[in-house]
C-alpha positions as CSV (number, residue, x, y, z in Angstrom):
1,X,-26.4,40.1,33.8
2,X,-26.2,41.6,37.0
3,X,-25.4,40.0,40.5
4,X,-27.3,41.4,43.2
5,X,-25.2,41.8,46.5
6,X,-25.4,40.1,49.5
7,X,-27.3,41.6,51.9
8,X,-27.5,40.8,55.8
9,X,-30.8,40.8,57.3
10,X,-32.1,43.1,54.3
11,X,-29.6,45.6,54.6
12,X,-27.1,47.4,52.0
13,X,-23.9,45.8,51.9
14,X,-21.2,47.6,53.7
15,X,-18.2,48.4,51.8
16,X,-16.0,46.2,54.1
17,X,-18.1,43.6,52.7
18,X,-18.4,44.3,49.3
19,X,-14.7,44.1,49.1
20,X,-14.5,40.8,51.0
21,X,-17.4,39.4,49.1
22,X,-14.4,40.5,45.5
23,X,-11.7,38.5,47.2
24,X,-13.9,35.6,47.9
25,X,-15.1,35.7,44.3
26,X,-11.9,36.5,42.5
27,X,-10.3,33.5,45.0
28,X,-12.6,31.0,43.6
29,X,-12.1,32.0,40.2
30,X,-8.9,31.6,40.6
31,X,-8.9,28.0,42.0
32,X,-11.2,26.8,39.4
33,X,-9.0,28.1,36.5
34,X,-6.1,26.3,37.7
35,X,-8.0,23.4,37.9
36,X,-9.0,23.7,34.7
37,X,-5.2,24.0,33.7
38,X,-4.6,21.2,35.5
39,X,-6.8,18.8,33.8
40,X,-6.0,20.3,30.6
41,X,-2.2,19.9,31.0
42,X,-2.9,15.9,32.1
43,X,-4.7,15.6,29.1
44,X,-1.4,17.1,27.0
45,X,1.0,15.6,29.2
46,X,-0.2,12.3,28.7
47,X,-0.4,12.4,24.8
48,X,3.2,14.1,24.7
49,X,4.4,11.0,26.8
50,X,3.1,8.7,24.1
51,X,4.3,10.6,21.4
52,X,7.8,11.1,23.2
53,X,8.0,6.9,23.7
54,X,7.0,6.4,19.9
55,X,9.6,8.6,19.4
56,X,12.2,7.3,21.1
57,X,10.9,3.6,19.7
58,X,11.6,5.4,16.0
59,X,15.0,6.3,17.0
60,X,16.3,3.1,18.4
61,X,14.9,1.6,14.9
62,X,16.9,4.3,13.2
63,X,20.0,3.3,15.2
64,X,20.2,-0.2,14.2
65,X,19.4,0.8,10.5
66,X,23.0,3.3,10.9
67,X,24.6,0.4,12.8
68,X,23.6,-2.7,9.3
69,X,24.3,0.8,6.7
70,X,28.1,1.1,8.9
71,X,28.6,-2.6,8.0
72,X,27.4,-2.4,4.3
73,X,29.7,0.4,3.4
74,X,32.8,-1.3,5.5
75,X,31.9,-4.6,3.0
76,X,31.7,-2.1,0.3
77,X,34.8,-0.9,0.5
78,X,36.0,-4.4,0.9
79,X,34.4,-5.3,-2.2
80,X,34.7,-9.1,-1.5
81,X,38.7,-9.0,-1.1
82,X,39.6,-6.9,-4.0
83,X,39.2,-3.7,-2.1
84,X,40.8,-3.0,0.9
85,X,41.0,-5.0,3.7
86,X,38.3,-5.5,5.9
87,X,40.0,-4.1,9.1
88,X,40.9,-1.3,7.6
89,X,37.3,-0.6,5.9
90,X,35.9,-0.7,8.9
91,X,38.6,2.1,10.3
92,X,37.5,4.5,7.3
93,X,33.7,3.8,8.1
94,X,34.6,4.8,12.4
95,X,36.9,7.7,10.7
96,X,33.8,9.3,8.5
97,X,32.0,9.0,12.1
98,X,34.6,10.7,13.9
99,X,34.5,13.9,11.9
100,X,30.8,14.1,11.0
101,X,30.8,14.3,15.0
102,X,33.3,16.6,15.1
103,X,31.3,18.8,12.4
104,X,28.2,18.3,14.6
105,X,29.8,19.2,17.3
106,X,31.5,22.4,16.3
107,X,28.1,23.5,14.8
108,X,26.5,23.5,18.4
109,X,28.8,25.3,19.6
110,X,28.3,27.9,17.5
111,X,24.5,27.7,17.9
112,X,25.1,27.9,22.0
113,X,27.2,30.8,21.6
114,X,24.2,33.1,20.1
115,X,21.9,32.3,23.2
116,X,21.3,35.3,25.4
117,X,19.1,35.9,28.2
118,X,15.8,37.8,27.0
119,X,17.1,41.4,28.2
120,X,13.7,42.8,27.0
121,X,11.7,40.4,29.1
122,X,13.6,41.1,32.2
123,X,13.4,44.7,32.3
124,X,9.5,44.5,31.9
125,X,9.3,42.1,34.3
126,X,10.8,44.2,36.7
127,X,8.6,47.3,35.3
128,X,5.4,45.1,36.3
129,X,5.5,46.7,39.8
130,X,5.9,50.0,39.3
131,X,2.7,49.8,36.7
132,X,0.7,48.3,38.5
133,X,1.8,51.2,41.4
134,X,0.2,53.3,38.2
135,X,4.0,54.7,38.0
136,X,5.6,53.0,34.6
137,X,3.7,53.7,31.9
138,X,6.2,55.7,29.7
139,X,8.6,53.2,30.3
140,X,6.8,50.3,29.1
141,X,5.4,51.3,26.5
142,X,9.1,52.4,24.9
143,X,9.8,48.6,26.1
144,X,6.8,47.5,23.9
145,X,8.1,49.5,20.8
146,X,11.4,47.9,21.2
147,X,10.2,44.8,21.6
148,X,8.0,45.3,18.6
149,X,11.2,46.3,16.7
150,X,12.8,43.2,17.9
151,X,10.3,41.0,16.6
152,X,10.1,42.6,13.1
153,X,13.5,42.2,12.8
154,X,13.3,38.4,13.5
């Protein structure tokens, strides 16, 4: 499908305006892809907002369920008075708490330590100008092969 060119007054398009006629074109495509974003991402936004509130609905549920199960194992250690005491039940259930917290804890730390800024990404990011300048092409594709590599390995 081809698109004739504008003409003026039955005349052959000038280069000047061929080239104005591309940015116009490429402009609007432009404008009407991001407004196609846009309406998709208020679409995905919306139902990730009500999935985020049932969420957080199922999570307050689950806290009150940890809340009654802390108060079943304190009078489970109390064993109706021929256990141990009930202050000191409850003390052992806030203990076991303390140090799954602590474990918790300790294992995000961990996890936070292996984060790393993408290296990879950044140095093709900054390669982006000098290809398009028709400059970098050795360059990235040895930063595709690695990156390639890296992805195997993962």
């Amino acid at each position: 499908m081809a698109i004739e060119p504008r003409t003026v007054n039955g005349e052959e398009p000038t280069i000047g305006r061929l080239i104005k006629d591309a940015q116009t074109d490429f402009s609007t495509i432009m404008r009407k892809e991001i407004q196609l974003a846009k309406a998709e991402l208020k679409v995905s936004v919306t139902a990730g907002g009500v999935g985020l509130g049932l969420v957080g609905a199922a999570l307050f549920l689950l806290l009150l369920a940890v809340i009654m199960l802390s108060v079943a194992f304190a009078y489970l250690i109390h064993w109706n008075g021929s256990g141990l005491d009930l202050h000191w039940a409850f003390l052992i259930v806030f203990g076991a708490y303390v140090l799954l917290a602590l474990l918790l804890l300790f294992l995000a730390v961990r996890s936070f330590k292996k984060v790393k800024a993408p290296e990879r990404a950044i140095e093709q990011g900054k390669e982006i100008p000098r290809a398009l300048k028709g400059q970098g092409a050795p360059q990235a594709a040895a930063a595709q092969t690695d990156l390639a590599k890296t992805l195997d390995r993962a």
